[in-house]
TORKOL-4160 file (C-alpha; in steps of 0.2 Angstrom, whole numbers, padded with zeros to 4 digits, m for minus):
262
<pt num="1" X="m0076" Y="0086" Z="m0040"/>
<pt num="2" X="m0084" Y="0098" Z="m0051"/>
<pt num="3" X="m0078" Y="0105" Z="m0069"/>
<pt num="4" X="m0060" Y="0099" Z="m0075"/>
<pt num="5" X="m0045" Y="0098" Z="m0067"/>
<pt num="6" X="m0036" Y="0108" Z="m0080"/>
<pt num="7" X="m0046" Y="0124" Z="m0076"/>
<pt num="8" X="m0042" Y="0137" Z="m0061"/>
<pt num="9" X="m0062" Y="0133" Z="m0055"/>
<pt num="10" X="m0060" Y="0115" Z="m0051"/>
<pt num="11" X="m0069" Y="0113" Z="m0036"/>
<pt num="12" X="m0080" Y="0103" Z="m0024"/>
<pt num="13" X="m0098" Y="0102" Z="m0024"/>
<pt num="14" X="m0110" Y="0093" Z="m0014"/>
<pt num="15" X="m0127" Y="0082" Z="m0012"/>
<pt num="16" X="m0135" Y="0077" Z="0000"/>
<pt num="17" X="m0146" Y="0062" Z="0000"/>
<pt num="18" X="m0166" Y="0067" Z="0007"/>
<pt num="19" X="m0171" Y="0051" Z="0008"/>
<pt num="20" X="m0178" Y="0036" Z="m0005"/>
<pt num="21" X="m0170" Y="0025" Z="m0018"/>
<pt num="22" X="m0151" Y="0031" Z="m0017"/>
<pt num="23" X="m0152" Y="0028" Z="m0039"/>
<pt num="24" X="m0165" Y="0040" Z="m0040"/>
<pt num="25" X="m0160" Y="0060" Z="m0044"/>
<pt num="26" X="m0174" Y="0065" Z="m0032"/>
<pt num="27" X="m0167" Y="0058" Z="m0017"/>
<pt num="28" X="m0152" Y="0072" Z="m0018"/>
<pt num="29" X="m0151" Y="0090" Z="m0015"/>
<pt num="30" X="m0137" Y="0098" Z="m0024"/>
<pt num="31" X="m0128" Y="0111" Z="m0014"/>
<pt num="32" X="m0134" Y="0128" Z="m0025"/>
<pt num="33" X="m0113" Y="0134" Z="m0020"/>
<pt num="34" X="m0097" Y="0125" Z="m0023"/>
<pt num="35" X="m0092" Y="0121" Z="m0003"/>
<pt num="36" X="m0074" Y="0120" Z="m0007"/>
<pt num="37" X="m0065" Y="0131" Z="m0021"/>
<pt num="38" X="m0051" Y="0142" Z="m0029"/>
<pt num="39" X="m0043" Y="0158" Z="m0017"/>
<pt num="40" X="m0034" Y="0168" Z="m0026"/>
<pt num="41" X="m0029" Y="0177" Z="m0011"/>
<pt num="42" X="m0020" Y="0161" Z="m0005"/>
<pt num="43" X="m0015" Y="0157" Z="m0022"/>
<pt num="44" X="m0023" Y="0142" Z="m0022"/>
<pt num="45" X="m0032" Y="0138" Z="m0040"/>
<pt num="46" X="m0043" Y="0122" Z="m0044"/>
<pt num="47" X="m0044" Y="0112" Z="m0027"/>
<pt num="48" X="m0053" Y="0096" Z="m0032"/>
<pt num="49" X="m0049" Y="0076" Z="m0032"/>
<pt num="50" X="m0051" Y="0076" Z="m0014"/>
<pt num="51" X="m0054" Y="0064" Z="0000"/>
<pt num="52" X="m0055" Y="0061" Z="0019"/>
<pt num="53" X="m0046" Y="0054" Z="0033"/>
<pt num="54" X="m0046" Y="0055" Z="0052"/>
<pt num="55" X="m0033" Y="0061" Z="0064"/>
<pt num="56" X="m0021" Y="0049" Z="0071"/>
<pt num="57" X="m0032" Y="0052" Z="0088"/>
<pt num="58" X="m0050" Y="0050" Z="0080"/>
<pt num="59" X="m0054" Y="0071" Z="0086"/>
<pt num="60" X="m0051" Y="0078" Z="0071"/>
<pt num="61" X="m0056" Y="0078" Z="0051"/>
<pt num="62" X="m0044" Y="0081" Z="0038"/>
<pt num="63" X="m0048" Y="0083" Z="0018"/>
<pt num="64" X="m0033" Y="0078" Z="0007"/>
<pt num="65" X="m0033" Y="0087" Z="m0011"/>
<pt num="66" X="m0024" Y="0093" Z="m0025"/>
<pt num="67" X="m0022" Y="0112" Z="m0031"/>
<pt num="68" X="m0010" Y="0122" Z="m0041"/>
<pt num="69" X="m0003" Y="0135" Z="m0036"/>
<pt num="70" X="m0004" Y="0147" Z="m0051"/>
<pt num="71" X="m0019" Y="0152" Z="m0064"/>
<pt num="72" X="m0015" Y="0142" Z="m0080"/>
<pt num="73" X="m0005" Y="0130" Z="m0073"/>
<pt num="74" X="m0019" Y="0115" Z="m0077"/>
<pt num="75" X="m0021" Y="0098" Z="m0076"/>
<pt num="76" X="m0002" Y="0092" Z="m0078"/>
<pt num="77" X="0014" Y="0088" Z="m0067"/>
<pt num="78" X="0012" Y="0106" Z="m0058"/>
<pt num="79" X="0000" Y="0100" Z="m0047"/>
<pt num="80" X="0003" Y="0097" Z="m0026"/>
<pt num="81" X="m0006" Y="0085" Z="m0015"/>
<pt num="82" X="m0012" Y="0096" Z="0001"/>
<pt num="83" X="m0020" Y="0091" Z="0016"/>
<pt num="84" X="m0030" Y="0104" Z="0029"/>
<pt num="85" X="m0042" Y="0102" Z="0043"/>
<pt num="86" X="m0060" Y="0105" Z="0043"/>
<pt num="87" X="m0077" Y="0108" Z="0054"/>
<pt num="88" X="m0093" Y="0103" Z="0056"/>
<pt num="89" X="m0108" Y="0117" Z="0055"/>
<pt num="90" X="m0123" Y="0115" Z="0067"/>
<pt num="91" X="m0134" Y="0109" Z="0054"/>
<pt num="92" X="m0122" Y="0094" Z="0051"/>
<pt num="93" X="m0114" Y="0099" Z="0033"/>
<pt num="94" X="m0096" Y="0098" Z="0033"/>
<pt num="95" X="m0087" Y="0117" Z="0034"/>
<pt num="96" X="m0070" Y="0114" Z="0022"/>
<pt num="97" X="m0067" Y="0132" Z="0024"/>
<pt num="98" X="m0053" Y="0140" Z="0011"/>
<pt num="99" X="m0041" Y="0132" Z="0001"/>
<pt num="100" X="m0023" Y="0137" Z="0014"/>
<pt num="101" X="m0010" Y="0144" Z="0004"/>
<pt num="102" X="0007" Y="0132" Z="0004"/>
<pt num="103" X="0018" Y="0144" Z="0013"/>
<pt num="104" X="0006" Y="0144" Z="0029"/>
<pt num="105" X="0011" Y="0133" Z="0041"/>
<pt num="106" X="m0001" Y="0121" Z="0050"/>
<pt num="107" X="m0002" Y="0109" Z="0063"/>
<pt num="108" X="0001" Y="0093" Z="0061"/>
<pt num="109" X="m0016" Y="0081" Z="0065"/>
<pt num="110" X="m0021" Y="0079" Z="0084"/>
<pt num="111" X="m0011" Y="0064" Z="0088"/>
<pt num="112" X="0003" Y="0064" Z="0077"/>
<pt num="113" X="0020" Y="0059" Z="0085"/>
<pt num="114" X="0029" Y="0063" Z="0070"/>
<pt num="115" X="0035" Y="0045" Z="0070"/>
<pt num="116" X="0031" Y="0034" Z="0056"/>
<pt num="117" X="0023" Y="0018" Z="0063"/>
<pt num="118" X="0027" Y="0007" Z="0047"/>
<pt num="119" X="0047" Y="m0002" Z="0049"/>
<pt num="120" X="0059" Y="0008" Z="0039"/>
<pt num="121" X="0075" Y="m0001" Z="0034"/>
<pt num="122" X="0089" Y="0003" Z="0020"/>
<pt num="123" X="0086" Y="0000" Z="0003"/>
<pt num="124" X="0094" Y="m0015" Z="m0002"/>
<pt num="125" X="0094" Y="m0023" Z="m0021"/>
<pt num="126" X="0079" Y="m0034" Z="m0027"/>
<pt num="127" X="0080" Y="m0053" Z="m0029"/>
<pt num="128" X="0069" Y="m0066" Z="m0040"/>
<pt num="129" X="0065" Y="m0082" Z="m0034"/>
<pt num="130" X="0066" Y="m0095" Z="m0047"/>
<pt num="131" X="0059" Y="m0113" Z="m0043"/>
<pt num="132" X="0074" Y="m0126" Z="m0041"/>
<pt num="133" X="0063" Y="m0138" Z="m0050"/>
<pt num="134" X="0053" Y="m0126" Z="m0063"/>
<pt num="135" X="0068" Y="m0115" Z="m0065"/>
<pt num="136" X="0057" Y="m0103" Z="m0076"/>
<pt num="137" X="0045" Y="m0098" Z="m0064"/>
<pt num="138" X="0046" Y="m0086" Z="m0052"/>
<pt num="139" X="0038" Y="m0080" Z="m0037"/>
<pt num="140" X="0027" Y="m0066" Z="m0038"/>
<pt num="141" X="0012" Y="m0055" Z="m0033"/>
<pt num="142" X="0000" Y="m0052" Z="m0047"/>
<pt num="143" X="m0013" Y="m0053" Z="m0037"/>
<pt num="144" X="m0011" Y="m0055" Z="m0016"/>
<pt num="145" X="m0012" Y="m0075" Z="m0016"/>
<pt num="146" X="0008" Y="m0080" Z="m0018"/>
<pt num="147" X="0013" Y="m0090" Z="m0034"/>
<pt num="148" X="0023" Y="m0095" Z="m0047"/>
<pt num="149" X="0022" Y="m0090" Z="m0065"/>
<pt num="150" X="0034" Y="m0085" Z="m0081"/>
<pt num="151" X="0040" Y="m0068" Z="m0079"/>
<pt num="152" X="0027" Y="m0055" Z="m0087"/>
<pt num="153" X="0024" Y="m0037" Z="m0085"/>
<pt num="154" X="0023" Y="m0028" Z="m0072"/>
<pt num="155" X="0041" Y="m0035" Z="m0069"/>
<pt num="156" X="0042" Y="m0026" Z="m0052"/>
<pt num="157" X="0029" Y="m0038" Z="m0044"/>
<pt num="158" X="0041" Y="m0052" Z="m0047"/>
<pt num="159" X="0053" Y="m0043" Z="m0036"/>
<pt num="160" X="0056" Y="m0042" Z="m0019"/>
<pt num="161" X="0066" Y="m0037" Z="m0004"/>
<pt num="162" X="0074" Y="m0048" Z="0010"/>
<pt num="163" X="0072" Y="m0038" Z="0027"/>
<pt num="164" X="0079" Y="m0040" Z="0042"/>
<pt num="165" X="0064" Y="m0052" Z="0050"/>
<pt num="166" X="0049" Y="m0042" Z="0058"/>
<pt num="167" X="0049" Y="m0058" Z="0072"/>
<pt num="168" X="0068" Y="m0060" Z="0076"/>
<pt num="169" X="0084" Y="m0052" Z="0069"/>
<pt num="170" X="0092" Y="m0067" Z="0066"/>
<pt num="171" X="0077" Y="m0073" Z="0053"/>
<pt num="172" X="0072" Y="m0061" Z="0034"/>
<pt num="173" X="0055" Y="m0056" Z="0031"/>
<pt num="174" X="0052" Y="m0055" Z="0009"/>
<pt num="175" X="0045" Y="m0038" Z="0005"/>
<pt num="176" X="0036" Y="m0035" Z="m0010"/>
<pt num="177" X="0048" Y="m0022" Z="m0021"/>
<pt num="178" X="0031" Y="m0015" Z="m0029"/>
<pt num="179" X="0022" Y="m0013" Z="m0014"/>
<pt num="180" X="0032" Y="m0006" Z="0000"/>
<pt num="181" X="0030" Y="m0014" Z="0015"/>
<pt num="182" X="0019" Y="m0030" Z="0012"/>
<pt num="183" X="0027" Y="m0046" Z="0015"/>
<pt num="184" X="0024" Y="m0064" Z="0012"/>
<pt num="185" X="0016" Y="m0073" Z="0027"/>
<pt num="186" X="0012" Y="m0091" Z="0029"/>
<pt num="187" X="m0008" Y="m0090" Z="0033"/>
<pt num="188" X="m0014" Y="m0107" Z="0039"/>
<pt num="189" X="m0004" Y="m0114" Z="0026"/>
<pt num="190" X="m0006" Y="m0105" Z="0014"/>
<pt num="191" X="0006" Y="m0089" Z="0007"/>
<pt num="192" X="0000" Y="m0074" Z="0004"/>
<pt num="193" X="0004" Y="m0055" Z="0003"/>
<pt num="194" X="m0001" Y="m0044" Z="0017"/>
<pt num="195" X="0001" Y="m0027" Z="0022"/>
<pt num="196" X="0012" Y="m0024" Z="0035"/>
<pt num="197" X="0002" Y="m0024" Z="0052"/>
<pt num="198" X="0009" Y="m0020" Z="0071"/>
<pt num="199" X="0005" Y="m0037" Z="0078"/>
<pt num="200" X="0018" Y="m0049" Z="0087"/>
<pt num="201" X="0005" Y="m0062" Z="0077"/>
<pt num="202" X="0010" Y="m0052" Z="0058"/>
<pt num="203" X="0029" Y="m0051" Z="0063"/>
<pt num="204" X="0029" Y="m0070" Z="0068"/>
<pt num="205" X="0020" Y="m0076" Z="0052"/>
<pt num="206" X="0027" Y="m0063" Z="0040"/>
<pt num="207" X="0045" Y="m0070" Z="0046"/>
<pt num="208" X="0058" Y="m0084" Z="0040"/>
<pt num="209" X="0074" Y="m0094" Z="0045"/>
<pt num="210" X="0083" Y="m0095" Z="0029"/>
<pt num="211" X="0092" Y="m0108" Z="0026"/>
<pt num="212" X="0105" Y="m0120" Z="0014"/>
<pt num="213" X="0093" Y="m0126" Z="m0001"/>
<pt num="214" X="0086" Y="m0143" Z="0004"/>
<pt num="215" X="0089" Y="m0150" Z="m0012"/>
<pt num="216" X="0102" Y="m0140" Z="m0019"/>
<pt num="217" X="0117" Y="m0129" Z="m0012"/>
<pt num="218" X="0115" Y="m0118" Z="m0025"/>
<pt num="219" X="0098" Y="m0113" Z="m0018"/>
<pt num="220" X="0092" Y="m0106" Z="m0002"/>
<pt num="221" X="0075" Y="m0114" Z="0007"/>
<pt num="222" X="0064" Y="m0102" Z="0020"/>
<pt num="223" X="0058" Y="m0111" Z="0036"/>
<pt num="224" X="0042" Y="m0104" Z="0044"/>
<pt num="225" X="0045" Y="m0094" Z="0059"/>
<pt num="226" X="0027" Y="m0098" Z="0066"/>
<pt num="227" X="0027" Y="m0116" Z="0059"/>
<pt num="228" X="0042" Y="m0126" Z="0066"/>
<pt num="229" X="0050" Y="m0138" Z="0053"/>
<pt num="230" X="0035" Y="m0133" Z="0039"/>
<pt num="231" X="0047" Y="m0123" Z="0021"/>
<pt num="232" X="0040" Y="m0113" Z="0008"/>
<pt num="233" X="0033" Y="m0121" Z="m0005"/>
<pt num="234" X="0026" Y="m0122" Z="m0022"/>
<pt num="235" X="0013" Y="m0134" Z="m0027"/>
<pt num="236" X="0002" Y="m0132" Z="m0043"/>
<pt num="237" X="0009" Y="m0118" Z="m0047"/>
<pt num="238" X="0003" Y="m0110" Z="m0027"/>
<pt num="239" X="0013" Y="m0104" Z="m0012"/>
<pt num="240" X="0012" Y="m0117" Z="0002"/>
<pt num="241" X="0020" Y="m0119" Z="0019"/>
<pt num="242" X="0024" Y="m0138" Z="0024"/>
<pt num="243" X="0035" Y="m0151" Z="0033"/>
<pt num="244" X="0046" Y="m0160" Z="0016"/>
<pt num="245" X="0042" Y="m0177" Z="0016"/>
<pt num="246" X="0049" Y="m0182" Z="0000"/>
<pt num="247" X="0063" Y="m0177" Z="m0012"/>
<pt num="248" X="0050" Y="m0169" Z="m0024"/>
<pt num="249" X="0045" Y="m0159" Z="m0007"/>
<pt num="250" X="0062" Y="m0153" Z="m0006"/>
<pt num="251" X="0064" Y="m0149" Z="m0022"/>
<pt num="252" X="0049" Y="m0139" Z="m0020"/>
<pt num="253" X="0054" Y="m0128" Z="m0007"/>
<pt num="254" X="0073" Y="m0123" Z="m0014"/>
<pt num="255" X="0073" Y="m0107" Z="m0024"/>
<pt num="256" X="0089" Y="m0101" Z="m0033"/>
<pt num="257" X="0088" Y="m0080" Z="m0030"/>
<pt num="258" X="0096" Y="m0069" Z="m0043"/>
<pt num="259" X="0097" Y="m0051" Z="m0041"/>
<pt num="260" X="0086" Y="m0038" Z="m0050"/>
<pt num="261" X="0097" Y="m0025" Z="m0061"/>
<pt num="262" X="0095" Y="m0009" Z="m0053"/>
């Protein structure tokens, strides 16, 4: 993007890259025009912070950008996300055409059902899981290996969601509150979060049978859907899937949920 998003003449430039070390200034041609910028006949002013993305189908090329829709409305709350598609020229350069104005209407991208391919269930309340054995630890996702830490901030990430089971109805999936639809999954072994993924592979590892603690009826315990008989677990201070051998190991996979204040 070129100038500042809190002016009407935000706008996109370009380089081109002739060749050399890609660190050296001399190996790029700057476009001498902006290739992508205000219409005031659309009433589109300062279209800039883009990016790119295919069609669902792979035919087509879309840029995704943000613009006001009035002069002076700057680099505030005022500002919409839009999307449009554009061409290639002969010579290769990418053709972005004019910013649309919003009340045009535009097709939706070659290959797009309309259907959102992600599983979409009602909200329900958040739950924290709190170790049976280190009752001031919780679960959490600060960072995408699962763990156990004291509760810090961002509190979300140690909040989570328990689906309907992506595998079976009759198990739960855990869905990270913060990061809509990605799960815990047992991977090898080992626990981590994971986008969601339309695989009968993801669905199986991502889902759970929950059941009666092992060590305690005040908690709950989550047996592996694609690991017969092997329970969450936590082990020095990690996420881990195994067959309990021991009352330690027990202990170790019950978690006492308590529900997250809305």
């Amino acid at each position: 993007s070129a100038s500042f998003c809190a002016t009407d003449d935000y706008k996109l430039g370009m380089l081109t890259y002739n060749g050399g070390d890609v660190l050296d200034a001399k190996s790029w041609d700057k476009n001498p025009e902006p290739v992508f910028q205000r219409s005031d006949d659309n009433k589109v002013y300062g279209p800039g912070h883009n990016g790119f993305f295919k069609s669902p189908d792979g035919k087509e090329d879309w840029i995704v950008y943000h613009a006001n829709d009035n002069p002076g409305d700057g680099c505030v709350g005022k500002r919409t996300t839009r999307v449009q598609k554009f061409t290639w020229n002969t010579d290769g350069t990418p053709n972005f055409g004019t910013p649309v104005s919003t009340t045009m209407d535009i097709p939706n991208p070659s290959g797009d059902t309309g259907k959102d391919p992600l599983p979409q269930r009602a909200p329900v309340p958040g739950v924290r899981f709190a170790s049976f054995d280190a009752p001031t630890l919780f679960i959490n996702v600060l960072g995408q290996r699962g763990k156990l830490s004291k509760l810090v901030e961002p509190a979300e990430d140690f909040e989570f969601v328990i689906r309907e089971g992506l595998a079976d109805p009759k198990a739960v999936s855990i869905e990270s509150k913060n990061h809509p639809n990605w799960y815990l999954l047992n991977r090898n072994g080992t626990v981590w979060l994971s986008q969601y993924e339309d695989s009968d592979d993801y669905r199986s590892i991502a889902s759970w049978w929950q059941k009666a603690g092992l060590a305690s009826a005040d908690g709950l315990s989550f047996e592996s859907v694609s690991q017969a008989g092997a329970y969450l677990y936590h082990q020095n201070n990690l996420l881990n899937v195994k067959v309990p051998a021991t009352d330690a190991d027990k202990a170790a996979a019950t978690f006492i949920l308590s529900d997250v204040e809305q």
